[in-house]
Every structure is written in C-alpha cells, then in structure tokens.
TIPA-545679 format. One record per residue (C-alpha): residue number from 1; y negated, z, x. Coordinates in Angstrom, 1 decimal, decimal comma. Last residue first. Example, Ala and Ser with C-alpha at 12.3 -4.5 7.8 and 13.67 -1.06 7.14 Angstrom:
- 2 | 1,1 | 7,1 | 13,7
- 1 | 4,5 | 7,8 | 12,3
//
This chain:
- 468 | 14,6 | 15,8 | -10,3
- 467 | 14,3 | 13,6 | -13,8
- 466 | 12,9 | 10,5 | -12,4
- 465 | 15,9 | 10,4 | -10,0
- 464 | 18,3 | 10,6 | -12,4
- 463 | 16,4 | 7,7 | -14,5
- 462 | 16,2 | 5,8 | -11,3
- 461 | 19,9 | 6,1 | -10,7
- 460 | 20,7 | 4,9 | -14,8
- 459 | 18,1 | 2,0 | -14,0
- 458 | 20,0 | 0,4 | -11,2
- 457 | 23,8 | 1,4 | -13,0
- 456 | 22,5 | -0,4 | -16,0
- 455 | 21,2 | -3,5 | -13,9
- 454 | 24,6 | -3,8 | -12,1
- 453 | 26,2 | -3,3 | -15,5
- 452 | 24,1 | -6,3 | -17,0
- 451 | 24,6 | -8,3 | -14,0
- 450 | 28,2 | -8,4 | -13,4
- 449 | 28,6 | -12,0 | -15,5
- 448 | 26,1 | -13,6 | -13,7
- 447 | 23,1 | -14,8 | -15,4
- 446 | 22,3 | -17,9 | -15,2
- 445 | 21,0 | -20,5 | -11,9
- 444 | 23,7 | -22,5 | -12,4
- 443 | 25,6 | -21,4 | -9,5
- 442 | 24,5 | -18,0 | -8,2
- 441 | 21,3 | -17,4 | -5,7
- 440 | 22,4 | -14,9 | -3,2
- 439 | 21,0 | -11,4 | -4,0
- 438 | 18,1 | -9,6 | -2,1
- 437 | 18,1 | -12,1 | 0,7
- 436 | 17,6 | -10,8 | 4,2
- 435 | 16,3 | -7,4 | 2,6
- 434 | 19,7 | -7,0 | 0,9
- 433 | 22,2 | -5,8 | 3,9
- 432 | 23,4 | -3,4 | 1,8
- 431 | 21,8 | -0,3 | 4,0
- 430 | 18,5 | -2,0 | 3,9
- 429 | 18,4 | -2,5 | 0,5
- 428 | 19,0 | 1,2 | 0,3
- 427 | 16,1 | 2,1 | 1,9
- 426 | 14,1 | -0,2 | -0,3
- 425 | 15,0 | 1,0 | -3,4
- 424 | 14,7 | 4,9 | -1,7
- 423 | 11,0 | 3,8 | -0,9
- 422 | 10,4 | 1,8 | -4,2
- 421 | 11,5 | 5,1 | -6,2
- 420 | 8,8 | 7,5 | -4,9
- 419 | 7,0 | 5,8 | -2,5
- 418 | 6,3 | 6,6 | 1,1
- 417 | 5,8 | 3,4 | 3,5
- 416 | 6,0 | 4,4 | 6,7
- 415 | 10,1 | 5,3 | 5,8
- 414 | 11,9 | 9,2 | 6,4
- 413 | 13,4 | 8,6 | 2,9
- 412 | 13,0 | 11,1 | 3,2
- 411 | 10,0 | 13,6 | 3,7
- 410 | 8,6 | 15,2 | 6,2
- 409 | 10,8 | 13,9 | 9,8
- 408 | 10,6 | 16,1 | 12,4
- 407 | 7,6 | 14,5 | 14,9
- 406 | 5,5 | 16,1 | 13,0
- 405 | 1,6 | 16,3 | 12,2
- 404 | 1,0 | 18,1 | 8,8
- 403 | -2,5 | 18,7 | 7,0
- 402 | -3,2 | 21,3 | 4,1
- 401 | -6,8 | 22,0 | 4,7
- 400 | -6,4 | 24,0 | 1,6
- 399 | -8,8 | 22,8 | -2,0
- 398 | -6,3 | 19,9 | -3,1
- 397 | -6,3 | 16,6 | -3,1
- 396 | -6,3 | 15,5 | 0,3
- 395 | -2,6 | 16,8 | 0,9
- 394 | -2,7 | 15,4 | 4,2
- 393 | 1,0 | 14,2 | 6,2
- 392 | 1,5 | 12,9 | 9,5
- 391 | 4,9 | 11,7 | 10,7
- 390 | 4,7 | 11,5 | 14,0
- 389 | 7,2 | 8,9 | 16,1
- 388 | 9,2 | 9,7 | 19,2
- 387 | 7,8 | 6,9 | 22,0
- 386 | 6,6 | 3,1 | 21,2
- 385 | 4,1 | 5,6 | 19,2
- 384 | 4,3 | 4,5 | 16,0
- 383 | 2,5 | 6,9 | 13,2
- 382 | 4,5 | 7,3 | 10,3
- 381 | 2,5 | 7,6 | 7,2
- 380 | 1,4 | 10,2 | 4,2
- 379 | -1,2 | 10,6 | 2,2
- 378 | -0,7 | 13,0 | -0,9
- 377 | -3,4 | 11,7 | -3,8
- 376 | -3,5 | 13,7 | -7,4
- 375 | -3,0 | 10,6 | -9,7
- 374 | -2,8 | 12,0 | -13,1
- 373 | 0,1 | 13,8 | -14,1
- 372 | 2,0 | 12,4 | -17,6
- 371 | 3,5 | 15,2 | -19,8
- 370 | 6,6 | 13,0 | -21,0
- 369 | 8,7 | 12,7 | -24,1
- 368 | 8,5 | 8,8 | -23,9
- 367 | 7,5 | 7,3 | -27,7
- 366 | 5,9 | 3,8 | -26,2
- 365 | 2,4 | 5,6 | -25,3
- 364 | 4,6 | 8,8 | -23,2
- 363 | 5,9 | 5,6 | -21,2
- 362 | 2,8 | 4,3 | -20,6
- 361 | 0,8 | 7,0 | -19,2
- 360 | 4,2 | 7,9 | -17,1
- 359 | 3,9 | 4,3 | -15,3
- 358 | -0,1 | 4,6 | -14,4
- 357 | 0,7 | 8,2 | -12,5
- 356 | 3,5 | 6,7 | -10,7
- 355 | 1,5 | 3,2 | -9,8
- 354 | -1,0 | 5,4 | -8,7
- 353 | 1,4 | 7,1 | -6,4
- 352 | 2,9 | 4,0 | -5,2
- 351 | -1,2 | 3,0 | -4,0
- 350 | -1,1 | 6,1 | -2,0
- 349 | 1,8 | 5,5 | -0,4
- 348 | 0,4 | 1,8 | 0,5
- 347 | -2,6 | 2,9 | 1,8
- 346 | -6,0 | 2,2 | 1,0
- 345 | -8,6 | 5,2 | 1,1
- 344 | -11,7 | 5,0 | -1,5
- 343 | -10,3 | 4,4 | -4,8
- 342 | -11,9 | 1,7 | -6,3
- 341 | -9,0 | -0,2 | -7,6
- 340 | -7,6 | -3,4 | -6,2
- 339 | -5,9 | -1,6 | -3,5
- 338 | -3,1 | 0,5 | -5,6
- 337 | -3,0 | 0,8 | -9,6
- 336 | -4,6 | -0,5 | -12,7
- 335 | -4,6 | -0,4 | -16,2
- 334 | -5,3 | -2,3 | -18,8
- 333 | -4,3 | -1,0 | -23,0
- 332 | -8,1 | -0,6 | -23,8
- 331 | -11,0 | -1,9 | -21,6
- 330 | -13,8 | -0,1 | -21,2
- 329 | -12,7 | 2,2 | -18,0
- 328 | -9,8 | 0,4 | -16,4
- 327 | -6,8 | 3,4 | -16,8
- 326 | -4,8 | 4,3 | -13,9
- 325 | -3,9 | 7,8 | -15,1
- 324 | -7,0 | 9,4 | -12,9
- 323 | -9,6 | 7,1 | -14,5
- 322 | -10,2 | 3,9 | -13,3
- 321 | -12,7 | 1,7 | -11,8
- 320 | -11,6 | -2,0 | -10,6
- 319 | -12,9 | -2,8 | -6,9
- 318 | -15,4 | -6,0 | -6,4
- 317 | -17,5 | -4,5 | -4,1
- 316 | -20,6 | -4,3 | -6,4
- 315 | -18,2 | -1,9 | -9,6
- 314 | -15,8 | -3,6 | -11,6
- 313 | -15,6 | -4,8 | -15,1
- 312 | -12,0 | -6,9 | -16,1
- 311 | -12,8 | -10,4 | -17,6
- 310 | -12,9 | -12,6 | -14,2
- 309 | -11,5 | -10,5 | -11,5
- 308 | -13,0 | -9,2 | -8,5
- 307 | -10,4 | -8,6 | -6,6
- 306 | -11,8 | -5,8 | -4,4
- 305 | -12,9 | -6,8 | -0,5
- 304 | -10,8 | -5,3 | 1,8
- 303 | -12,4 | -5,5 | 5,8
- 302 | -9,7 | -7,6 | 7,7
- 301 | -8,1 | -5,6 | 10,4
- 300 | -9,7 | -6,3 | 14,1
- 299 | -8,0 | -6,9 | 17,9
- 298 | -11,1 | -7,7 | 20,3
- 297 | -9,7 | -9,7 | 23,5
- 296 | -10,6 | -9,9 | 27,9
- 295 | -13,3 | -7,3 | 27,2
- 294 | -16,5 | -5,8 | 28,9
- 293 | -18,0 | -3,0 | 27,2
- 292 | -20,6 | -1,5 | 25,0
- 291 | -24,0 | 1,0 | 24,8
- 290 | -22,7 | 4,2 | 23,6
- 289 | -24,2 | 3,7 | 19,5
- 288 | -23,1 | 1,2 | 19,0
- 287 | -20,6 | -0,2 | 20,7
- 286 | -21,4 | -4,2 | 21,8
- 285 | -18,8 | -5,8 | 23,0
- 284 | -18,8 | -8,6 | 25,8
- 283 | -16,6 | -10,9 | 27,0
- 282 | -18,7 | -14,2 | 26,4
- 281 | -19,5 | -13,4 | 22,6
- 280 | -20,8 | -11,0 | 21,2
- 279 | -17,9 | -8,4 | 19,5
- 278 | -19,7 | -6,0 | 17,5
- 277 | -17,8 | -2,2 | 17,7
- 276 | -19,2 | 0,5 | 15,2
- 275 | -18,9 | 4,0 | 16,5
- 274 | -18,5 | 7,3 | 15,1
- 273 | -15,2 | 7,6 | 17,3
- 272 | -14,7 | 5,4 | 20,3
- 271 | -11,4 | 6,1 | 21,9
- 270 | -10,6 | 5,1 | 25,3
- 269 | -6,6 | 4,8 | 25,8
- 268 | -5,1 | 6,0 | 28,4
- 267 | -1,9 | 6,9 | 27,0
- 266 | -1,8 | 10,6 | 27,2
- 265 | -5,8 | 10,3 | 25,8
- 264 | -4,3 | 8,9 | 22,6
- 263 | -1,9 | 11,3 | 22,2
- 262 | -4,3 | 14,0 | 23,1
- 261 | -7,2 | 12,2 | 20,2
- 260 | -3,9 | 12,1 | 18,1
- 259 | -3,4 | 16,1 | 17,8
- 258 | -6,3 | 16,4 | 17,6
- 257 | -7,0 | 14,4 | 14,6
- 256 | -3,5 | 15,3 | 13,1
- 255 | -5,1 | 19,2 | 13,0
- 254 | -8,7 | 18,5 | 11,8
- 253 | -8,1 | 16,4 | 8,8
- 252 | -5,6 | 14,0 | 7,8
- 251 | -9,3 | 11,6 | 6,3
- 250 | -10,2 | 12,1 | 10,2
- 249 | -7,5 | 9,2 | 11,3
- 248 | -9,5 | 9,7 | 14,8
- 247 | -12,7 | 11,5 | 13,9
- 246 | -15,8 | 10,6 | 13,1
- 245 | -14,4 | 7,5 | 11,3
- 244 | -16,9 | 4,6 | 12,9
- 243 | -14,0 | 3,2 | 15,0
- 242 | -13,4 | 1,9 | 18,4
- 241 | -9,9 | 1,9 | 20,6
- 240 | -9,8 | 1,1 | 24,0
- 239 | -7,2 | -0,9 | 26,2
- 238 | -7,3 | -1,1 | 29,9
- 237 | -4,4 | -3,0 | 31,6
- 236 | -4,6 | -2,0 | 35,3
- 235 | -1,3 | 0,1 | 35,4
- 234 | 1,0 | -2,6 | 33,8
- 233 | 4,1 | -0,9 | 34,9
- 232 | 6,2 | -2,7 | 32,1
- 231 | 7,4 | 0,6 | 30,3
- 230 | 3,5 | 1,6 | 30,6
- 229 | 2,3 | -1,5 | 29,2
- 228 | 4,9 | -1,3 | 26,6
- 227 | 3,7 | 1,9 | 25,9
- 226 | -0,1 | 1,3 | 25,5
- 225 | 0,7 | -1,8 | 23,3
- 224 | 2,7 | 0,7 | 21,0
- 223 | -0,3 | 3,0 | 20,7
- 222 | -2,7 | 0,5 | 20,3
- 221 | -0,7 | -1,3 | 17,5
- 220 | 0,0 | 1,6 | 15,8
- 219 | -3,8 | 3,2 | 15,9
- 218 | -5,3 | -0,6 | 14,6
- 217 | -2,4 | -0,2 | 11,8
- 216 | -3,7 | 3,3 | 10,3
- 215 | -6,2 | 3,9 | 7,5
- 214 | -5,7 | 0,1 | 6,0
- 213 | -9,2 | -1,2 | 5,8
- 212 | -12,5 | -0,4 | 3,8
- 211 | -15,5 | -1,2 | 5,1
- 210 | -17,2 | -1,6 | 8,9
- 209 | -14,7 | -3,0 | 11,0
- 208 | -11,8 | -0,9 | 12,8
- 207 | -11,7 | -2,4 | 16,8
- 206 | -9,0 | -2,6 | 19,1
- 205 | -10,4 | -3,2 | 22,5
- 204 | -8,2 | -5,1 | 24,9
- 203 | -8,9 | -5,7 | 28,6
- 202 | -6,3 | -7,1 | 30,7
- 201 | -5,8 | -10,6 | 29,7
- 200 | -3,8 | -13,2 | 31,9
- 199 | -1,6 | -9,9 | 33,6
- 198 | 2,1 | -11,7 | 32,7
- 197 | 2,7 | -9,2 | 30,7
- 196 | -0,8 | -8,6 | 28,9
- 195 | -0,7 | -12,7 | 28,4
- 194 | 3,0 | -12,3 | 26,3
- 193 | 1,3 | -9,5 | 24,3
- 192 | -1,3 | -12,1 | 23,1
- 191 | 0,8 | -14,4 | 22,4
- 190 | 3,2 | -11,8 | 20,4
- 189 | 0,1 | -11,0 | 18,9
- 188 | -1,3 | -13,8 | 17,5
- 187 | 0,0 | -14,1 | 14,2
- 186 | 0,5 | -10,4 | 12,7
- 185 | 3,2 | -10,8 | 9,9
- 184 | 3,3 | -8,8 | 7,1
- 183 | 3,9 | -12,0 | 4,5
- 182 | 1,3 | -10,9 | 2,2
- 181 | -1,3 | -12,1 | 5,8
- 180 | -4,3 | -10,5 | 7,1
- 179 | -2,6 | -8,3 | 9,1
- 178 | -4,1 | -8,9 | 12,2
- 177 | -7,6 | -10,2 | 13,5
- 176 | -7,8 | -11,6 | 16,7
- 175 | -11,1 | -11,8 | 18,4
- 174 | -11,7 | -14,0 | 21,5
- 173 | -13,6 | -16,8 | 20,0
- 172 | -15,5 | -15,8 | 17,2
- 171 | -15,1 | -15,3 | 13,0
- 170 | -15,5 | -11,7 | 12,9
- 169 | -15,2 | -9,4 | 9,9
- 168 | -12,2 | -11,7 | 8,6
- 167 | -12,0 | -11,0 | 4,7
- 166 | -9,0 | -9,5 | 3,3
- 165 | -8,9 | -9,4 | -0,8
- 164 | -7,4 | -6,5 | -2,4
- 163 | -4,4 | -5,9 | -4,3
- 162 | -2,9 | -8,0 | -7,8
- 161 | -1,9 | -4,4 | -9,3
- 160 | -3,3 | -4,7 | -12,5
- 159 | -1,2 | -3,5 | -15,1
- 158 | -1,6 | -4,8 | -18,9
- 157 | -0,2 | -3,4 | -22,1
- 156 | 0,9 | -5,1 | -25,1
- 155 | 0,3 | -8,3 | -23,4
- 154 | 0,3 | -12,0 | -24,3
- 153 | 0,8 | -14,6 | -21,6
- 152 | -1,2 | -17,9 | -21,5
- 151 | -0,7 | -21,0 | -19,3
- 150 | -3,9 | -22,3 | -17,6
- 149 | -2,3 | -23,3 | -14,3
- 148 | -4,3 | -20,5 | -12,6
- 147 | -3,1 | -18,2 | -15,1
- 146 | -4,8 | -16,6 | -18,0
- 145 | -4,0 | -13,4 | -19,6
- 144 | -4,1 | -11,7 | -22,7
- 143 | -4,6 | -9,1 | -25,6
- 142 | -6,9 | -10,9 | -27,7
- 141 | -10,2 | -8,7 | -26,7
- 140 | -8,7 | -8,2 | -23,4
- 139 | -9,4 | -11,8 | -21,9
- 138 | -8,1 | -11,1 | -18,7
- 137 | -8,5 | -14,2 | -16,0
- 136 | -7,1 | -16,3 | -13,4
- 135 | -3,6 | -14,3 | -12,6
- 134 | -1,5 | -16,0 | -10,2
- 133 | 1,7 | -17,6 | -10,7
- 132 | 5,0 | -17,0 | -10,5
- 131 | 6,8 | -15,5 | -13,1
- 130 | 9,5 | -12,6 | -12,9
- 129 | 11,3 | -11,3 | -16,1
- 128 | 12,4 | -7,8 | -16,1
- 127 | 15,6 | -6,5 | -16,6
- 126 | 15,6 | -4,6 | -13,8
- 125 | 18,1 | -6,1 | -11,2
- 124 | 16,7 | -9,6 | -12,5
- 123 | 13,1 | -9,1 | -11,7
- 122 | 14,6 | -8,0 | -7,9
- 121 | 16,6 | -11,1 | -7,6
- 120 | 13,2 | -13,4 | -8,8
- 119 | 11,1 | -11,6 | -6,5
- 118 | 13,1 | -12,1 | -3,1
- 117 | 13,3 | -9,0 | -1,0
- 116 | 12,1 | -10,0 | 2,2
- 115 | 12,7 | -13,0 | 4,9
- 114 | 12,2 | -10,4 | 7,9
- 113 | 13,6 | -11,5 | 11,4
- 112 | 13,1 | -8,8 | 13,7
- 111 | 11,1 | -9,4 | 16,9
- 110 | 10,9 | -5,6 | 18,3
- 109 | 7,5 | -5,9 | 19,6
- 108 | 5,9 | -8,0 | 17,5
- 107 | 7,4 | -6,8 | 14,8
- 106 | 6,2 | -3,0 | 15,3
- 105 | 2,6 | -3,1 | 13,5
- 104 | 4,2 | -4,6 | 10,3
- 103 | 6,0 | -1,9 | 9,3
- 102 | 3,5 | -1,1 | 6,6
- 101 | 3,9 | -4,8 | 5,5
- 100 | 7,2 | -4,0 | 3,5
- 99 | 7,8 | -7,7 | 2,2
- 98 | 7,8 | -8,6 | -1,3
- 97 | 9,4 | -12,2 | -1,6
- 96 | 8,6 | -15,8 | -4,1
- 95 | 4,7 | -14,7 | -3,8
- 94 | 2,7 | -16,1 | -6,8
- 93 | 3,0 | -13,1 | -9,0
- 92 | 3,6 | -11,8 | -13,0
- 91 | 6,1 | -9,8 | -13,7
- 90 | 6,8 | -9,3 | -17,2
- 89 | 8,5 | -6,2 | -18,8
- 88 | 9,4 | -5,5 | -22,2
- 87 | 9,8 | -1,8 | -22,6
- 86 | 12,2 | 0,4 | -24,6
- 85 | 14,8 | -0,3 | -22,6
- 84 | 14,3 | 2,0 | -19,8
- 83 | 11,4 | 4,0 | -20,3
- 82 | 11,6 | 6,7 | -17,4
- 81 | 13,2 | 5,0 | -14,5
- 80 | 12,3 | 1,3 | -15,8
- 79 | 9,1 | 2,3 | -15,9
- 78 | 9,1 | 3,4 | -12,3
- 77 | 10,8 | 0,5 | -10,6
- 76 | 8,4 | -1,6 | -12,5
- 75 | 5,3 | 0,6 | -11,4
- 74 | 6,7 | 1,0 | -7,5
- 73 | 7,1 | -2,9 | -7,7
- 72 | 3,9 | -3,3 | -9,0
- 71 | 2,0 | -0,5 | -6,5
- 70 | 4,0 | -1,8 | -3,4
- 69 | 3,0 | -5,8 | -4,0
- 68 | 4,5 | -7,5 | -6,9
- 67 | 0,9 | -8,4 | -8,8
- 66 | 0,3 | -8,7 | -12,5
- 65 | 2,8 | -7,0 | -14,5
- 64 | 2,8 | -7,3 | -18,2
- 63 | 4,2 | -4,6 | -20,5
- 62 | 5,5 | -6,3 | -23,5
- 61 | 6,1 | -3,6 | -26,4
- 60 | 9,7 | -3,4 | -27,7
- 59 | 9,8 | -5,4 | -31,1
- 58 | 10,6 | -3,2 | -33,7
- 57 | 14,4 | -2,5 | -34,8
- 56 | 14,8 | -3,4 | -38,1
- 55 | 15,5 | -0,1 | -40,4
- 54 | 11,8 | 0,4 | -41,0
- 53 | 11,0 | 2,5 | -37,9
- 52 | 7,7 | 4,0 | -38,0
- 51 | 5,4 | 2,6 | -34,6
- 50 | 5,6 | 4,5 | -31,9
- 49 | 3,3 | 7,6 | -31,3
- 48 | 0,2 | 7,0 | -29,4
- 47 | -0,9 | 10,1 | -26,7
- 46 | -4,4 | 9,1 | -25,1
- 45 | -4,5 | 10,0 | -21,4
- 44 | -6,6 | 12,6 | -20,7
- 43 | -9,2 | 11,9 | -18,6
- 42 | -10,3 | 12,4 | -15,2
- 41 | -12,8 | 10,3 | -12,8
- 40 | -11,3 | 8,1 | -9,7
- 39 | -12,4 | 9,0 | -6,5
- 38 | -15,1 | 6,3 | -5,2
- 37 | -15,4 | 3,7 | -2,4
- 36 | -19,0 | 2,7 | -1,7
- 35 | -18,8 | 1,3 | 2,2
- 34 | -15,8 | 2,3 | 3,2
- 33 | -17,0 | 4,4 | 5,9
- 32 | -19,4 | 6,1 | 3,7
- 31 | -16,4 | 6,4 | 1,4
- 30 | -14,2 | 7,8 | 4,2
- 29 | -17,1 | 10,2 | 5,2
- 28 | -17,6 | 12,0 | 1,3
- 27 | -13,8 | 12,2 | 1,2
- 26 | -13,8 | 14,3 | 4,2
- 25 | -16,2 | 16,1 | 3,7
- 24 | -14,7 | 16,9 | 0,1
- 23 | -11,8 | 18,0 | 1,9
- 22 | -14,0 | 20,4 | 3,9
- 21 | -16,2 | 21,9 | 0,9
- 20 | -13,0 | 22,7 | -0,6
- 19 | -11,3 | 20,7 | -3,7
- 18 | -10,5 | 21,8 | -7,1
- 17 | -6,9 | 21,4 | -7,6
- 16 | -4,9 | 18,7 | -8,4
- 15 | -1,3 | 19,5 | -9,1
- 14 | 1,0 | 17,1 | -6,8
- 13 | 2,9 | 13,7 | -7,2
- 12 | 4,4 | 12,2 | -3,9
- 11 | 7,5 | 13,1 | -4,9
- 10 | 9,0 | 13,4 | -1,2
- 9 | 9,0 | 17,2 | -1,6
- 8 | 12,2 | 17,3 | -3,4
- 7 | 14,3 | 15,6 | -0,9
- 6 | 15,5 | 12,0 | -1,6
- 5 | 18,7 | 10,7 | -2,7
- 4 | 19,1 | 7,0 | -2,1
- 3 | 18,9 | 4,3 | -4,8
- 2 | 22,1 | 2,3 | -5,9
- 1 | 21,5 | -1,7 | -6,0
//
C-alpha cells in the first residue's frame, strides 16, 4: 500500500518554544474547561545502546501495542518508518477495523458506507502481529500484560494508546449524544435530521458538556445542519450552540474564533460562549449563566474520562501522565500516546503527534541514529461547513499567536485527521479502493506469496518519508 507525498509543512512536529502569556491563556482555559487536564513535563529521553553482538543475531525487542486507534496505528506506521526490522511488534486490540471517526460529523448527511480498514490486513502490511483482545492490566515489574481472557504477553517496551472512555453527560429524554461509538457512527442523527425536514422538531441546541471532549464535532454538526436547513428552505428551524470555552474553538486563538463567531452568525446560529447548558426536562434548557431556552432536542459529545488502568499510575480523572517523549512517569519501558494521556486538548492530530514523538524514543533505544523531538503540539482540523471548508490551524506550542483559518488547503494530505504517516496511509487507501476491505482474506488464511515485497515496498515509502 504506497503512501502519498506530502508537503513539508504537514509534519506535525515543531521546536517548542517558550510560550506567551496569551498561549498560556489559552491552555490555562482549556484545562479549566477540561476539568484538570495538564501539559506534559520535559525530559530527555534516556539513550540505551543495543546489546553487543556475539555473532548470533539477538532477539529484536517486542514492542507491544495496546490500542489501534489514530495514535497506535500512527505509532506502528511510525516505527516501522524509522526502525524497520529491528523491532518486534504486537498489536494488541479488540476492534476487528480502525475507522477514521474525525469524519464522522458528515455521514449522516452524505450516507457513505464505511466498513474500515480491517486490523488483521493492516498488521500484516507491517509485519506486525495483530491480536484481539483488550488489555486488563500492566504488571511492569515482569515486563507484561494481562488480557481480559487472562492470557499473558511479554513486552520489551509497552505503548499505551487504548484512548479514553466516553461517558453520557445526560441520561434524559430528548438528548442525543453523538459520537460515542469506535465505529464513528452517530446513531440518531439521521432520525433526527429526517424530523428537521419534515418540520417534527425545530429547535435544536448543540451543547459541549463540562470536561474534556473532542474540540470540534458539536461545531461540524451545527454547521452542516444549518446548511441543509438552508438548502431545504427550512427558515423556522432555530438551532443554537452552547459551550463554556470563552470563545468559539478559543484553544485556535483569536483569529479562527472570529472568524467562526461570523460563520456562525451567517448561519443563524445562537452561540453561547462561557456557558454551561443543563437540559431539564419538558423542553427546557437551562444556560447558565443567560437564563435558558426552549428546545425540541439537545445534541451532546460524551465527556472523556481516562482509562484508568489497573497497574499504570494516573492522576483523579483517570488520564496517564507523561513526559514530553510519551513516557508514563514511574514506570520504565511504558509509554503512552493520544487520549488516554493527560494532555489537556483531545484531538486526533494531536494524538498522531504523540504517537511520533513516543515512536522516535524507541527507535534511538533499539540502536536508531535519531535525535528524538518531544511532543511540541500543532492543532489542526477541517471545519465542515456544508459550504467551502476551513482548514484551521494553531501552533499552541510556541510563544506567537500563530493561528491559520483557510479555506486553501494547509497541509496535505488535505484530510480532518492530520497525521504524519497514518494520514498519507489512509489517503491512499482511499485511492485503492482499500477502506471497504483493506485486503481480501486469502485461502487458507497464510501468507500470500506477494506479501513480503508488498510489506517491503510499505515500509521502504515510510522510511523515505521519515527522512523528508
């Protein structure tokens, strides 16, 4: 599966930089918002040269896997890119497809039919094993994990990328909450867009709970319901938007926050910032502070909750702390990358990014001539509008109010979902006609014959791109 060529500026790794007063605003608001998130500390990674050779070759170290969402896919793709061969890798996950959930918001209104990228074909384009179960426990003083089903896997080095847990804010009649699902779907809406059209509900308020939650899926959905509605002349529909960020999407800073407050404002749409929506019951939703409103429907997100995970310290929450290479304070050879950590903003770019940053830690410790860069976060998404879309972009790492709102394309592959090699993998899955069914299953259930080469050209395009 050949990877697309990207532009420069889509490696989502930067420099960090001391940041302004401003960005650290910003960062200081997200975390109130979410409730105790934190930036990861600093520290230099350890550097472990490999083991003297003595004339055998050694046993490649067994980097185990745990979770194929965006940050284990992005860390497989990654190792493979920069250590090839001389890691052992395990995949360990319950899910038999990865599905690209940052697209979820247009599904119900486009109706494709999305099966995914089956595990098991994408394990055996890397040479990795895939395994499904889920993970139970850590016990890192013998080097290994614990299924649910009791089976025991040993580990040389151990990612964590199992992601968060969604918990429904609201469980009352009336509220929908969306993309609570691994599968990216959002049951419910297509019903509830069906009663917009045919004028059986007419007030919607999308509301962003208290907590941490994907930055910007409420915004899609509004948006795209707010053109459909137009396209259908559906002048009476009222939709609203609450949230307690200050600003809309404030963690961009200043610039995309205008310019979506006039986007929003095109489209009708009432936006609540520094508010916290409570629906009540019998049509009513509280806003506080502004008093509330009358409503047909309340559209939520789950609040994230962290993993939690038996043998692995985390902070109240449930998150996993790390340092800025990925690495779980305490615990020697575990890392951890993308929602499950305690990193304040959630985002699938971001979490790619970490998966980067934990990937290059491990290659320099298995004899990889590599300076690894810690995480240094780049946000970036696509913002659906049912119209042109804007790609917003906030360097929220640095000490510059360095913030883009386009609708030019920013990086490319031009996708939601910004990853350094997962974004191109997908892109050209795409293009083959792959994210119906990765591979078809072969007779036997072996190895075919073509997959060695197939997985050597795989890994010889990441490599190239890994060395742009």
């Amino acid at each position: 599966m050949g990877i697309a060529a990207a532009a420069d500026h889509a490696d989502c790794m930067v420099t960090s930089k001391p940041r302004s007063d401003e960005t650290q605003a910003r960062f200081a608001v997200e975390r109130w918002v979410n409730e105790g998130g934190c930036d990861a500390p600093s520290r230099a990674p350890d550097r472990e040269a490999p083991a003297p050779s003595n004339g055998r070759r050694a046993p490649r170290p067994r980097v185990l896997i745990a979770g194929a969402g965006v940050a284990g896919l992005e860390t497989l793709l990654a190792l493979r890119a920069l250590a090839d061969d001389r890691v052992d890798v395990t995949l360990l996950a319950p899910e038999l497809t990865f599905v690209n959930r940052s697209m979820s918001a247009s599904r119900p209104f486009d109706a494709p039919r999305v099966r995914g990228l089956r595990l098991q074909d994408v394990a055996r384009d890397l040479g990795a094993r895939w395994m499904p179960a889920t993970l139970d426990r850590v016990e890192h003083a013998q080097h290994r994990v614990v299924t649910s089903d009791g089976d025991r896997l040993g580990y040389d080095r151990l990612v964590l990328a199992v992601g968060a847990r969604p918990a429904h804010p609201w469980h009352a009649p009336g509220v929908l909450t969306v993309g609570d699902g691994r599968d990216g779907r959002l049951n419910g809406y297509p019903v509830l867009l069906h009663q917009l059209r045919r004028a059986q509900v007419k007030r919607v308020a999308f509301v962003r709970p208290a907590g941490a939650t994907w930055p910007s899926l409420l915004y899609d959905l509004a948006l795209l319901t707010a053109a459909d509605c137009a396209a259908r002349d559906l002048s009476d529909v009222q939709l609203s938007l609450v949230t307690p960020e200050p600003q809309p999407l404030a963690i961009f800073g200043t610039t995309v926050s205008d310019a979506i407050r006039q986007l929003m404002d095109d489209r009708a749409i009432t936006l609540h910032t520094g508010s916290y929506g409570v629906p009540r019951g019998h049509g009513w939703l509280d806003i506080v502070p502004g008093g509330g409103s009358s409503v047909d429907c309340v559209v939520t997100q789950p609040r994230l909750l962290g993993p939690r995970l038996r043998g692995i310290p985390c902070g109240g929450d449930g998150f996993i702390d790390t340092d800025a290479h990925g690495r779980v304070a305490g615990v020697r050879d575990v890392f951890a990358a993308g929602d499950a950590t305690a990193y304040a903003v959630k985002q699938g770019g971001l979490a790619a990014q970490q998966a980067d940053a934990v990937a290059e830690t491990i290659a320099l410790s298995v004899g990889v001539a590599i300076d690894p860069k810690p995480f240094a976060p780049v946000l970036r998404t696509v913002l659906l509008t049912g119209g042109p879309p804007r790609y917003l972009q906030a360097d929220i790492s640095d000490a510059s109010e360095d913030c883009i709102i386009s609708e030019t394309a920013l990086w490319s592959p031009p996708n939601k979902l910004c990853a350094r090699y997962l974004a191109p993998y997908l892109s050209n899955a795409v293009a083959n006609g792959a994210t119906v069914m990765a591979q078809r299953e072969h007779a036997g259930g072996g190895r075919p014959k073509h997959a060695e080469s197939h997985r050597r050209r795989t890994v010889d395009q990441l490599s190239a791109r890994s060395a742009r």
